[in-house]
TIMI-2910 file (N, C-alpha, C, CB; in pm, 1 decimal, decimal comma, always signed):
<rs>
+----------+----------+----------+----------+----------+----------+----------+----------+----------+----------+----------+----------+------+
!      n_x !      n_y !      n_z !     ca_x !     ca_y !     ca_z !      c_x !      c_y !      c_z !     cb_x !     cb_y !     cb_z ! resn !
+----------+----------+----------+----------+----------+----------+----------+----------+----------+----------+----------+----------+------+
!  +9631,4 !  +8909,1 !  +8805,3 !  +9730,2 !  +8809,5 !  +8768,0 !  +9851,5 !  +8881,5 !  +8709,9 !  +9671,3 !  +8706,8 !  +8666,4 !  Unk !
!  +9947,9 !  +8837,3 !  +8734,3 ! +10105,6 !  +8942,5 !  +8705,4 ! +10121,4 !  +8863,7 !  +8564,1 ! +10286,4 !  +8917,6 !  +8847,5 !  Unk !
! +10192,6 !  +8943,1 !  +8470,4 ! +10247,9 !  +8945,7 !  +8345,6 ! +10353,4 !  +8871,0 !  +8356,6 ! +10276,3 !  +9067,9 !  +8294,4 !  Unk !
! +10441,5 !  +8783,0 !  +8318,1 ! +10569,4 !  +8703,5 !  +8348,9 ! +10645,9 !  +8801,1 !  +8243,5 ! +10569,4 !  +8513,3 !  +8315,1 !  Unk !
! +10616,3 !  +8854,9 !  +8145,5 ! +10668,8 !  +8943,9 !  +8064,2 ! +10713,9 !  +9116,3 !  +8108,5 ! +10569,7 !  +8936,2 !  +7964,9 !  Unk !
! +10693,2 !  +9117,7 !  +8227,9 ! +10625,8 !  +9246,5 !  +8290,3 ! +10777,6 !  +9288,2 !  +8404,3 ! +10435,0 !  +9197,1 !  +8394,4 !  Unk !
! +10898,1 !  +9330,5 !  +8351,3 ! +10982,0 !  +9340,9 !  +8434,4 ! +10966,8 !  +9401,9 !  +8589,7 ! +11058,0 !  +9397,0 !  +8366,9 !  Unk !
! +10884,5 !  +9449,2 !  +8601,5 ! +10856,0 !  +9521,1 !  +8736,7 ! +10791,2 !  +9444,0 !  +8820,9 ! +10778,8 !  +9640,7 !  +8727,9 !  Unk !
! +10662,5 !  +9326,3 !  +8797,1 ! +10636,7 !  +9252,2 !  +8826,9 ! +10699,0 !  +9134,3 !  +8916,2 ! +10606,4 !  +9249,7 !  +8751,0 !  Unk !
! +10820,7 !  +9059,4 !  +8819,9 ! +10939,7 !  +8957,7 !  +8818,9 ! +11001,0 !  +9029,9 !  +8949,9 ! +11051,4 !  +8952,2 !  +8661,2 !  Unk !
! +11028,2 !  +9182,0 !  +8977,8 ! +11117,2 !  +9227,8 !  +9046,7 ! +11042,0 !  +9199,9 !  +9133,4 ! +11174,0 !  +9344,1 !  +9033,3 !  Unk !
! +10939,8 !  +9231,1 !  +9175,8 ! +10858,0 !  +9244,8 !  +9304,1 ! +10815,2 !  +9108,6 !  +9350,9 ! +10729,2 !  +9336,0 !  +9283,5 !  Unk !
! +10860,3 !  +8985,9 !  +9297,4 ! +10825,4 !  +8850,7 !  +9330,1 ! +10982,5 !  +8820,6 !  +9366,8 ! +10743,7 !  +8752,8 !  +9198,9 !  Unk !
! +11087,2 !  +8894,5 !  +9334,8 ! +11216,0 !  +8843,8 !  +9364,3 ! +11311,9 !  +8953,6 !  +9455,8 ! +11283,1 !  +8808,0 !  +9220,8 !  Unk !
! +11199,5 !  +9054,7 !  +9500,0 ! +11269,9 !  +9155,3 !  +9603,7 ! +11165,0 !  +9174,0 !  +9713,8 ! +11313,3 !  +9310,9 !  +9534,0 !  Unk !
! +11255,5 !  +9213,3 !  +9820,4 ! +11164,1 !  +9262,5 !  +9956,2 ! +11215,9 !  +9433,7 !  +9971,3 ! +11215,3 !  +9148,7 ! +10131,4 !  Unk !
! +11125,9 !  +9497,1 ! +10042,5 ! +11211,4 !  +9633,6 ! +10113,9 ! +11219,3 !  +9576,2 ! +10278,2 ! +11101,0 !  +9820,5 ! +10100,6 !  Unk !
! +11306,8 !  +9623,7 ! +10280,2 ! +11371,9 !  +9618,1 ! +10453,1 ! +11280,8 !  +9687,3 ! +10550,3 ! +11531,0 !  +9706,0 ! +10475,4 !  Unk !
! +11232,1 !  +9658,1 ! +10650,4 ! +11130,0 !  +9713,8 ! +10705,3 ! +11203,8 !  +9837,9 ! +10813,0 ! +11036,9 !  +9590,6 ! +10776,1 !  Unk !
! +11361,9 !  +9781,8 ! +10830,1 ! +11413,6 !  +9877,5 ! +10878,4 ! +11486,1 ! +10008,0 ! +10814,3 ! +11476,2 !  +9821,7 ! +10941,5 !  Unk !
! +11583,5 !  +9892,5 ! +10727,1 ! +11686,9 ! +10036,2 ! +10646,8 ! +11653,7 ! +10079,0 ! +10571,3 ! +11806,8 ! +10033,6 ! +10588,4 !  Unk !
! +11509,7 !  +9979,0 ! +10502,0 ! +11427,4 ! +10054,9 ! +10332,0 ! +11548,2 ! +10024,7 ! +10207,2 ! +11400,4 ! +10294,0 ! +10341,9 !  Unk !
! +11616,8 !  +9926,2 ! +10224,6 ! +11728,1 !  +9862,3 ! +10123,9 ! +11590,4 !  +9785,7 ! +10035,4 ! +11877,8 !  +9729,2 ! +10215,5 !  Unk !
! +11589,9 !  +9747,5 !  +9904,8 ! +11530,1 !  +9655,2 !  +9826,7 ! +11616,2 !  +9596,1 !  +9836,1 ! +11481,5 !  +9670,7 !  +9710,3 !  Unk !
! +11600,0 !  +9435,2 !  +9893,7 ! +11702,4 !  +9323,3 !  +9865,4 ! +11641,4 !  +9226,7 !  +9837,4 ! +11791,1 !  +9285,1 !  +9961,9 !  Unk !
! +11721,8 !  +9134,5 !  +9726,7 ! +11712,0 !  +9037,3 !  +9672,5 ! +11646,8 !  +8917,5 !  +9769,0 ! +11834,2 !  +9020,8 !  +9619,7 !  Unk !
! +11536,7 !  +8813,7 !  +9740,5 ! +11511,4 !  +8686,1 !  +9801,3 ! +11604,3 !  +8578,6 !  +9805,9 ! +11412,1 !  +8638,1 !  +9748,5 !  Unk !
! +11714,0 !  +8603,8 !  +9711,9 ! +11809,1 !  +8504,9 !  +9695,6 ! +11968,4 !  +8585,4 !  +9752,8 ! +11802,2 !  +8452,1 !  +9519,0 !  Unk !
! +12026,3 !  +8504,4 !  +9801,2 ! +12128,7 !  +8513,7 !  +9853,8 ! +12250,7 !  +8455,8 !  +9745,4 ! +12109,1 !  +8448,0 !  +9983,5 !  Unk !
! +12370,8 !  +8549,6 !  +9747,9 ! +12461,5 !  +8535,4 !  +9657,9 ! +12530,3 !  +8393,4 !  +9628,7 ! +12547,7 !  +8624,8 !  +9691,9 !  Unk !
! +12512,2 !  +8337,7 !  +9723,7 ! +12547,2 !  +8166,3 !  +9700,7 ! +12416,5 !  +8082,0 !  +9679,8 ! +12628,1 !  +8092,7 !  +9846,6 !  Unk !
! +12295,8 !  +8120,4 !  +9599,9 ! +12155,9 !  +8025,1 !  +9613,4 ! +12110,3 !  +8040,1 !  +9696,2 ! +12148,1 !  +7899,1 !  +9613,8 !  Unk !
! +12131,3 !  +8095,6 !  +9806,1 ! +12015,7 !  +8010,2 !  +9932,8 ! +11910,6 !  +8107,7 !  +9932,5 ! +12078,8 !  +7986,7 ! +10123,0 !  Unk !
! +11817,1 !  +8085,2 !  +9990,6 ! +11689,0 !  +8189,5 !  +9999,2 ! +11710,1 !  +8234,6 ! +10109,9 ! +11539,8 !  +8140,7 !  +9990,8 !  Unk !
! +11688,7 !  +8397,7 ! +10090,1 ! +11698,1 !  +8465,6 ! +10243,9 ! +11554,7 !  +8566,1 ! +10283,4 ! +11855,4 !  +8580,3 ! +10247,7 !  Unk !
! +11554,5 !  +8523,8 ! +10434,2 ! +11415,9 !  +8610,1 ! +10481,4 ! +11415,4 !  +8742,9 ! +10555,7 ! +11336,5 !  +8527,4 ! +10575,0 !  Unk !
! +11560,7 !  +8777,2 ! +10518,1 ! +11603,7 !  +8920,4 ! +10645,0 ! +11694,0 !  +8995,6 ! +10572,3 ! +11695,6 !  +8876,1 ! +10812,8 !  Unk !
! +11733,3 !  +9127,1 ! +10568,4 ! +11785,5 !  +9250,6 ! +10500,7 ! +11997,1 !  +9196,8 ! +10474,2 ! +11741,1 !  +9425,4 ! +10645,3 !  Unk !
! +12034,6 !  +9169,8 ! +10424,1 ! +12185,9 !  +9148,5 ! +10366,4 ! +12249,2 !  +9284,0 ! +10443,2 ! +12201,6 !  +9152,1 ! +10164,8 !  Unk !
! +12176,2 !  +9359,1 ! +10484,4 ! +12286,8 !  +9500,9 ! +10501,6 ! +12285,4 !  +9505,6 ! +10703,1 ! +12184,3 !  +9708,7 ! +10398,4 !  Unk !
! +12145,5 !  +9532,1 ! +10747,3 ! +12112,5 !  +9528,9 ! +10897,7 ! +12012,8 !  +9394,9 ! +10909,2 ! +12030,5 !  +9684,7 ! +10953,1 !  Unk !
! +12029,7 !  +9340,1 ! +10846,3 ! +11970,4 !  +9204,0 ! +10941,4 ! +11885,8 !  +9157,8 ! +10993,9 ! +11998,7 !  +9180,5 ! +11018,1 !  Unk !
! +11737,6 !  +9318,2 ! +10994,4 ! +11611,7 !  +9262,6 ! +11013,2 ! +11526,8 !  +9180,3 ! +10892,9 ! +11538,1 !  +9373,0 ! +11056,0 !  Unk !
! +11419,4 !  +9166,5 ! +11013,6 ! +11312,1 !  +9067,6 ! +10917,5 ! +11173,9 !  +9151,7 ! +10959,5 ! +11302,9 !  +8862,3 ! +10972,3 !  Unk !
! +11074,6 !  +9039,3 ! +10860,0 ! +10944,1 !  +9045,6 ! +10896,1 ! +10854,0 !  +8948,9 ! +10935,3 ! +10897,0 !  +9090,6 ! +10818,7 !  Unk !
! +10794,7 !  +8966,2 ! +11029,3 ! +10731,3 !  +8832,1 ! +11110,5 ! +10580,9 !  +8810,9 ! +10986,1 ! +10669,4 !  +8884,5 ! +11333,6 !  Unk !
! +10634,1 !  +8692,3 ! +10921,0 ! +10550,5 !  +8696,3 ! +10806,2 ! +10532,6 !  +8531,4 ! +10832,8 ! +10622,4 !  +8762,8 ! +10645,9 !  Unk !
! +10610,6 !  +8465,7 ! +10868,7 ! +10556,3 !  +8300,7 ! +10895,1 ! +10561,3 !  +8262,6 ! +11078,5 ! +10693,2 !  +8168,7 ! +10794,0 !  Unk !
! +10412,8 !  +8212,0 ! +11135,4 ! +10405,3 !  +8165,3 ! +11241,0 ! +10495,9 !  +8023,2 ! +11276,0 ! +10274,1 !  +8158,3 ! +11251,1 !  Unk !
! +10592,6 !  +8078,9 ! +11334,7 ! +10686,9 !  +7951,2 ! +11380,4 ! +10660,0 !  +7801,4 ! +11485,1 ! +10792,8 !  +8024,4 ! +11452,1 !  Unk !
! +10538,3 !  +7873,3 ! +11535,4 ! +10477,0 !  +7814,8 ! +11635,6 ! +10405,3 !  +7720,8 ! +11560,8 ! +10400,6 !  +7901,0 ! +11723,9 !  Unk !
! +10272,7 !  +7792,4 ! +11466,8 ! +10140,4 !  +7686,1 ! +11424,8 ! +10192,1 !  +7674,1 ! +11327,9 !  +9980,1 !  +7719,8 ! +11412,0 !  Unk !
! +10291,6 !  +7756,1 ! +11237,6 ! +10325,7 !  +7709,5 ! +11083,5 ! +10243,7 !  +7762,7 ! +11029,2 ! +10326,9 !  +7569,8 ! +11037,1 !  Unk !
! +10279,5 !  +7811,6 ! +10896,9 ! +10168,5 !  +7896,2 ! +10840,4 ! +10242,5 !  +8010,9 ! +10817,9 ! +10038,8 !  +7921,2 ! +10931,3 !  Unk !
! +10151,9 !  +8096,8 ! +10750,1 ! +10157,2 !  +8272,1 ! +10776,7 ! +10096,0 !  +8322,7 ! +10857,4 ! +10118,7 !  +8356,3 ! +10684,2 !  Unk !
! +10190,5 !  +8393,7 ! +10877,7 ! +10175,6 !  +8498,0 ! +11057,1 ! +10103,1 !  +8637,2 ! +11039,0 ! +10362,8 !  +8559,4 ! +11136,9 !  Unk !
!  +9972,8 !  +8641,5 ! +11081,9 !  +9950,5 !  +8748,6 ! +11141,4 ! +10024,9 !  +8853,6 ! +11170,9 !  +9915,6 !  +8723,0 ! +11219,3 !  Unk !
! +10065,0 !  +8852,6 ! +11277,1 ! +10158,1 !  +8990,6 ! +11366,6 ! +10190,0 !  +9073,2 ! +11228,8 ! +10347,6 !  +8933,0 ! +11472,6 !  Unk !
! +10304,8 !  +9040,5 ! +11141,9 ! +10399,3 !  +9106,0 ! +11056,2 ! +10480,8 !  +9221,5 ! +11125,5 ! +10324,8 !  +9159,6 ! +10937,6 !  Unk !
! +10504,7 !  +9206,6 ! +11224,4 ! +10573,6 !  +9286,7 ! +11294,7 ! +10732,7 !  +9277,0 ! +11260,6 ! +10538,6 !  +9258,5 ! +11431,2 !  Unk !
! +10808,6 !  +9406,0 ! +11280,2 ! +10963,8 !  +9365,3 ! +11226,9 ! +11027,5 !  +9259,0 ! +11337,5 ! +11076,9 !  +9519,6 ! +11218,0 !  Unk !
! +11129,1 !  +9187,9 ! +11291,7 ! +11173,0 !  +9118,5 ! +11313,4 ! +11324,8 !  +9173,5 ! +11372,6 ! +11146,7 !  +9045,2 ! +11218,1 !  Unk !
! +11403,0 !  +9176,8 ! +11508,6 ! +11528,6 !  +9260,0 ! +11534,5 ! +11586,7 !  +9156,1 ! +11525,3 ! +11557,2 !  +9347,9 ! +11658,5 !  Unk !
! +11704,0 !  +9131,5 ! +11525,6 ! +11828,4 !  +9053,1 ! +11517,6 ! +11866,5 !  +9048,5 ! +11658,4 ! +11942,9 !  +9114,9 ! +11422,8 !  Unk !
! +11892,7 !  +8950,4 ! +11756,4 ! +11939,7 !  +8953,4 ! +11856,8 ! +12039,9 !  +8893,6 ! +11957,0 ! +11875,6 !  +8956,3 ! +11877,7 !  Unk !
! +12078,8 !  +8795,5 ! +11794,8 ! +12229,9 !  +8692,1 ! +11844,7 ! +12285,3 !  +8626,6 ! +11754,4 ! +12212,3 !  +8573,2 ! +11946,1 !  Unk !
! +12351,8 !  +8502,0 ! +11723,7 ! +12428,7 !  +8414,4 ! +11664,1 ! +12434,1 !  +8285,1 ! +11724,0 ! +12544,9 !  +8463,3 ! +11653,0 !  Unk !
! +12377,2 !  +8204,2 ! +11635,4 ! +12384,2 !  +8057,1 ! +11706,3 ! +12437,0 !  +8014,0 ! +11627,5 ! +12274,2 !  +7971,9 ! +11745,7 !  Unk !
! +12545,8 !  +7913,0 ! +11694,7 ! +12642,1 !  +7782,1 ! +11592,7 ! +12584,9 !  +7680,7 ! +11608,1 ! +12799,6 !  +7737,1 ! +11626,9 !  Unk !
! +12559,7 !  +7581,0 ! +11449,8 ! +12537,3 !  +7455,0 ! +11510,9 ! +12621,5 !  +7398,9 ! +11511,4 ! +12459,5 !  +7383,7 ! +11476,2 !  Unk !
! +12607,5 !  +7214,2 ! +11539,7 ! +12753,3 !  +7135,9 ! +11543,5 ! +12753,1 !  +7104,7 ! +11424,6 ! +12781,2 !  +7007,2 ! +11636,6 !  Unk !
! +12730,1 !  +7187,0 ! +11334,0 ! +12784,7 !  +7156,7 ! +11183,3 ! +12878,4 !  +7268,8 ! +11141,5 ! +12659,3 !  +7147,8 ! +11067,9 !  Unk !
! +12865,0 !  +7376,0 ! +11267,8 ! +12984,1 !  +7501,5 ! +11236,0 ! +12857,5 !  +7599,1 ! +11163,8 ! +13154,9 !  +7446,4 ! +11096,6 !  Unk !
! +12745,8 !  +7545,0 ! +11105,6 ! +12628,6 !  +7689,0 ! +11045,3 ! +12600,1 !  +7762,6 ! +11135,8 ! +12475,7 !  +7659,1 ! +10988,6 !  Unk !
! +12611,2 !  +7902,2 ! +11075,7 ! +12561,9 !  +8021,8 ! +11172,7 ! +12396,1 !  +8011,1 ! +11144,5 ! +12637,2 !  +8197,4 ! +11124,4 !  Unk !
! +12379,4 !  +8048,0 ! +11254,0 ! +12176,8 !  +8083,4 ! +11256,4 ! +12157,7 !  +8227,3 ! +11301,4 ! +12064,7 !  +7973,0 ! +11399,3 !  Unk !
! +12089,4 !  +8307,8 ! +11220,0 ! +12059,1 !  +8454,7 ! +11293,1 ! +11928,0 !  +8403,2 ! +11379,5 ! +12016,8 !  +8606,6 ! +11166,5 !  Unk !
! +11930,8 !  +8486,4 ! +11497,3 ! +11801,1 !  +8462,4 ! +11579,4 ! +11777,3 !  +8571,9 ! +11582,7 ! +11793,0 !  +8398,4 ! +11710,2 !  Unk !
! +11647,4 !  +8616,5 ! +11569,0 ! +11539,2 !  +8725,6 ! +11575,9 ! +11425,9 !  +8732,3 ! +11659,1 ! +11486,4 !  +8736,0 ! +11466,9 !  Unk !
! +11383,7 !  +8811,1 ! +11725,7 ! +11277,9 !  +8829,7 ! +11803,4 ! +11196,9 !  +8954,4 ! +11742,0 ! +11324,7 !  +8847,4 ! +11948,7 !  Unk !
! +11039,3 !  +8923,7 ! +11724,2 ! +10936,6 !  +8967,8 ! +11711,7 ! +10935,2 !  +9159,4 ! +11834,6 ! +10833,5 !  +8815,7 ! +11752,5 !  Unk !
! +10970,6 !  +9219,9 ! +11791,0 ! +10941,0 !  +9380,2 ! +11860,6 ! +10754,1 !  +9356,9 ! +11893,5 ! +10985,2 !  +9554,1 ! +11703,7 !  Unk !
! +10693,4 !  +9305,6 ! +11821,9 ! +10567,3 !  +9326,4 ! +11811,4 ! +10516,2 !  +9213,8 ! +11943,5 ! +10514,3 !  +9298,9 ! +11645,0 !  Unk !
! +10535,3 !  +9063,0 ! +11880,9 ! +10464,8 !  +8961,7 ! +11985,7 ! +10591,0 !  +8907,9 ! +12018,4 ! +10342,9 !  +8842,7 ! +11930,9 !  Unk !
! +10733,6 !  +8933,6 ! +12031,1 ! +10831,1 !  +8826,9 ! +12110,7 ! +10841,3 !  +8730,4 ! +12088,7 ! +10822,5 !  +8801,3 ! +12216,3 !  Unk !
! +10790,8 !  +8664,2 ! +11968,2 ! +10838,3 !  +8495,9 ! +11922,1 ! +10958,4 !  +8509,3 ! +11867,8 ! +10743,4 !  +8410,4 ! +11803,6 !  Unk !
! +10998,9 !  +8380,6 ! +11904,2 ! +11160,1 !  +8411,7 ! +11848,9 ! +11159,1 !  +8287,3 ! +11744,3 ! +11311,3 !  +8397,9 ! +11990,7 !  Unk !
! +11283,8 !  +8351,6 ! +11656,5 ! +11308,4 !  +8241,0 ! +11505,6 ! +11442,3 !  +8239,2 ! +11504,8 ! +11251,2 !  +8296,9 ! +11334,3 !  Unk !
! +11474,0 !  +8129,6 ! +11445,3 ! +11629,4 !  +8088,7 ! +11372,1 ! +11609,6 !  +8085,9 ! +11246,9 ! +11699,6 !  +7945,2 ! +11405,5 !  Unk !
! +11734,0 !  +8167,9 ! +11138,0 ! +11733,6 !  +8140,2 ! +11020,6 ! +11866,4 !  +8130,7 ! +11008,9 ! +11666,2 !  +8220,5 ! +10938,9 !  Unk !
! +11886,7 !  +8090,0 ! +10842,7 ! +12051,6 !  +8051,1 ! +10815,0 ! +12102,7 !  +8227,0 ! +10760,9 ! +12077,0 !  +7890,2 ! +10648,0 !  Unk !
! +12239,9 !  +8212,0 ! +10847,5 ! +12326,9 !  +8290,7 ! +10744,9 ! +12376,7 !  +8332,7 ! +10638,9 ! +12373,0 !  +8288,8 ! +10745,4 !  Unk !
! +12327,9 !  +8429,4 ! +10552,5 ! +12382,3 !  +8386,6 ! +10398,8 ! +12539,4 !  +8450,6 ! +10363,6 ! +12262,1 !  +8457,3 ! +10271,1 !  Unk !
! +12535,0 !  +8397,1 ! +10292,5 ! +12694,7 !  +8429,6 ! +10280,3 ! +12718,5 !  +8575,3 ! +10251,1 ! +12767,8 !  +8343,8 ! +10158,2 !  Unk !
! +12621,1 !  +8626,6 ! +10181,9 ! +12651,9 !  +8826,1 ! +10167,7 ! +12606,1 !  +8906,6 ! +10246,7 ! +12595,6 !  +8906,4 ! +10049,2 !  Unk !
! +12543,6 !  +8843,9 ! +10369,9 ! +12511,1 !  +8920,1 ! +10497,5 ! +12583,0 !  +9020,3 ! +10516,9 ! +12519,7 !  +8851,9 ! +10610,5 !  Unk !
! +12595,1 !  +9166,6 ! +10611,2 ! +12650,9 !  +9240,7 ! +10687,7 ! +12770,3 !  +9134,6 ! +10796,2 ! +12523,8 !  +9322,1 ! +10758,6 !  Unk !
! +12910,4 !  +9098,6 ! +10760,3 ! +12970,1 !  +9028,1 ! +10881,2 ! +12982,6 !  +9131,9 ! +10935,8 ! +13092,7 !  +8942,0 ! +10879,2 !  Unk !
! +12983,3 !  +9293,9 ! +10936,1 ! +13047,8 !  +9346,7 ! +11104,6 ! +12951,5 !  +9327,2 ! +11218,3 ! +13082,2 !  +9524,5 ! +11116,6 !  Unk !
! +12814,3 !  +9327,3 ! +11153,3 ! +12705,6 !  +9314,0 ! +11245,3 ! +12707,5 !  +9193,6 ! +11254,8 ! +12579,1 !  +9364,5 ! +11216,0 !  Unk !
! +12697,8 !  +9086,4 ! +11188,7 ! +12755,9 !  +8954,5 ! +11229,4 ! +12826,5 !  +8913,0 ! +11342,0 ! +12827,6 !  +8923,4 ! +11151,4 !  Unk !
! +12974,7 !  +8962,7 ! +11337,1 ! +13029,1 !  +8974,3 ! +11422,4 ! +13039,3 !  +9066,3 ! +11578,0 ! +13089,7 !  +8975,3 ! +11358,2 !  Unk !
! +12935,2 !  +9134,0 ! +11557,1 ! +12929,7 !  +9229,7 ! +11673,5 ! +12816,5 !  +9112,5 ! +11786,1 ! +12845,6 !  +9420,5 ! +11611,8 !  Unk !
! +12732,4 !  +9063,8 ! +11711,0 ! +12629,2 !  +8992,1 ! +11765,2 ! +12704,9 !  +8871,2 ! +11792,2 ! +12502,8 !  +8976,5 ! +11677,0 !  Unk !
! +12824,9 !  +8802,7 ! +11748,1 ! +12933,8 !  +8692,4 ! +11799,7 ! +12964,3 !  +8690,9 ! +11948,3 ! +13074,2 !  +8715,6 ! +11730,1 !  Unk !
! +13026,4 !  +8828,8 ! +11916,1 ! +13119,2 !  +8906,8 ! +12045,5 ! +13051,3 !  +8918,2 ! +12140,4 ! +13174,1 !  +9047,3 ! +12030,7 !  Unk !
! +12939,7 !  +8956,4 ! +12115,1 ! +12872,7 !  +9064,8 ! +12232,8 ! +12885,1 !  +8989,8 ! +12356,8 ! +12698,2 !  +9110,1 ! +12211,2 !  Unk !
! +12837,7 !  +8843,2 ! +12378,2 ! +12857,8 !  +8826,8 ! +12502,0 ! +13032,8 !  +8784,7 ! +12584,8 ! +12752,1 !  +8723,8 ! +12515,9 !  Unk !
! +13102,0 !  +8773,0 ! +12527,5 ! +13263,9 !  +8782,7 ! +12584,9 ! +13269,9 !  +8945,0 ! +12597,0 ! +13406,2 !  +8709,8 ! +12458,4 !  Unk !
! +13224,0 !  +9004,6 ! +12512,7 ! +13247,8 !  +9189,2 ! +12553,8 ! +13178,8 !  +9225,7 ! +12652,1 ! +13201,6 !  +9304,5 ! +12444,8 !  Unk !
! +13074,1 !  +9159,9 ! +12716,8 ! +13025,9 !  +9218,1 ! +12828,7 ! +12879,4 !  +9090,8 ! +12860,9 ! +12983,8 !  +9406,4 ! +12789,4 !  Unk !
! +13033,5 !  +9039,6 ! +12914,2 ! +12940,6 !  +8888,1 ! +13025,7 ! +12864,1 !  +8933,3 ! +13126,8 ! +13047,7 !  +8772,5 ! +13126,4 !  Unk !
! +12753,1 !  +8845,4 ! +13178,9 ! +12661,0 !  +8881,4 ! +13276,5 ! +12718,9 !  +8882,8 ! +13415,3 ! +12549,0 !  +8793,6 ! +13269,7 !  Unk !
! +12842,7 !  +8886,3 ! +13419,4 ! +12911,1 !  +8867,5 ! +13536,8 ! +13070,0 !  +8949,2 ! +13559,0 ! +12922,3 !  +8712,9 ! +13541,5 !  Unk !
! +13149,0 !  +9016,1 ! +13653,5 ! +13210,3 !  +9117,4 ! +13675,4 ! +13352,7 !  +9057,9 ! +13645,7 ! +13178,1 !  +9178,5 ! +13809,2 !  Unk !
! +13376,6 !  +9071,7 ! +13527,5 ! +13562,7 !  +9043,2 ! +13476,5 ! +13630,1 !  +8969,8 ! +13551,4 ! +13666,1 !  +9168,0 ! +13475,4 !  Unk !
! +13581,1 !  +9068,8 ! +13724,5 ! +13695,0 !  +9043,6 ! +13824,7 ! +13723,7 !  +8967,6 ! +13878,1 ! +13707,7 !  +9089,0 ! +13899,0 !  Unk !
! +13593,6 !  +8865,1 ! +13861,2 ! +13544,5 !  +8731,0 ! +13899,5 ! +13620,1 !  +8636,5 ! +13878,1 ! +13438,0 !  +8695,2 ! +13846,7 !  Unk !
! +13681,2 !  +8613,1 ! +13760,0 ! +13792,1 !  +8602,8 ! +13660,2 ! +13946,9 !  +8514,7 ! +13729,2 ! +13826,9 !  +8779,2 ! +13613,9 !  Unk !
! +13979,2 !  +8673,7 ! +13808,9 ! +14041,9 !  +8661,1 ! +13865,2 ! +14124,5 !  +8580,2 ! +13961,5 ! +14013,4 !  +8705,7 ! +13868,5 !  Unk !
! +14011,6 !  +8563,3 ! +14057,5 ! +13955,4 !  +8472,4 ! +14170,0 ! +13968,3 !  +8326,7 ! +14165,8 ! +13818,7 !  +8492,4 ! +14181,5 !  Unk !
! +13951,2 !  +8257,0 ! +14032,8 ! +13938,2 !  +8136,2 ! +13990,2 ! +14094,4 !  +8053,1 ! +14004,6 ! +13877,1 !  +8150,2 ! +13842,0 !  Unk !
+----------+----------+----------+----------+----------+----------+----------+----------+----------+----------+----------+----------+------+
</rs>
């Protein structure tokens, strides 16, 4: 049973390590919100089954692999499982990494599945 008096304790109920960059980051995000993925590179850990609900088995890292808008204008990071390929949506927090943010925006106008030249033609 943890000490509530026990500063090292408190930390380890209110920090994760990054499974990628090895950053200790905070569970809370600089505007309140709770966050489940690294503030600096953006991975996660496959720690809740999205499918049955619950906690997940796998625990496999979690990669970052796009940007979804909803029609409320909220960004969603989407992540896919390296380990089993389930994929998740979570919210954006406001002290995220934006260049990687934004690189994962771009990416598909920087290099559409289809030849510029095409473009053209229209």
């Amino acid at each position: 049973m943890s000490n509530p008096s026990n500063p090292s304790n408190t930390l380890k109920i209110h920090t994760f390590d990054c499974a990628w960059c090895g950053l200790t980051a905070t569970k809370s995000a600089s505007d309140g919100s709770l966050r489940n993925h690294c503030p600096s590179c953006l991975h996660s850990r496959h720690v809740s089954d999205h499918v049955e609900g619950g906690p997940s088995e796998c625990e496999g890292r979690m990669s970052p692999i796009a940007i979804a808008v909803l029609r409320t204008g909220d960004w969603m990071l989407i992540h896919r499982c390296v380990r089993c390929d389930e994929l998740t949506s979570n919210p954006v927090c406001a002290d995220d990494n934006q260049l990687i943010l934004m690189r994962m925006a771009v990416r598909p106008l920087a290099q559409p599945p289809f030849p510029l030249e095409a473009l053209g033609s229209l």
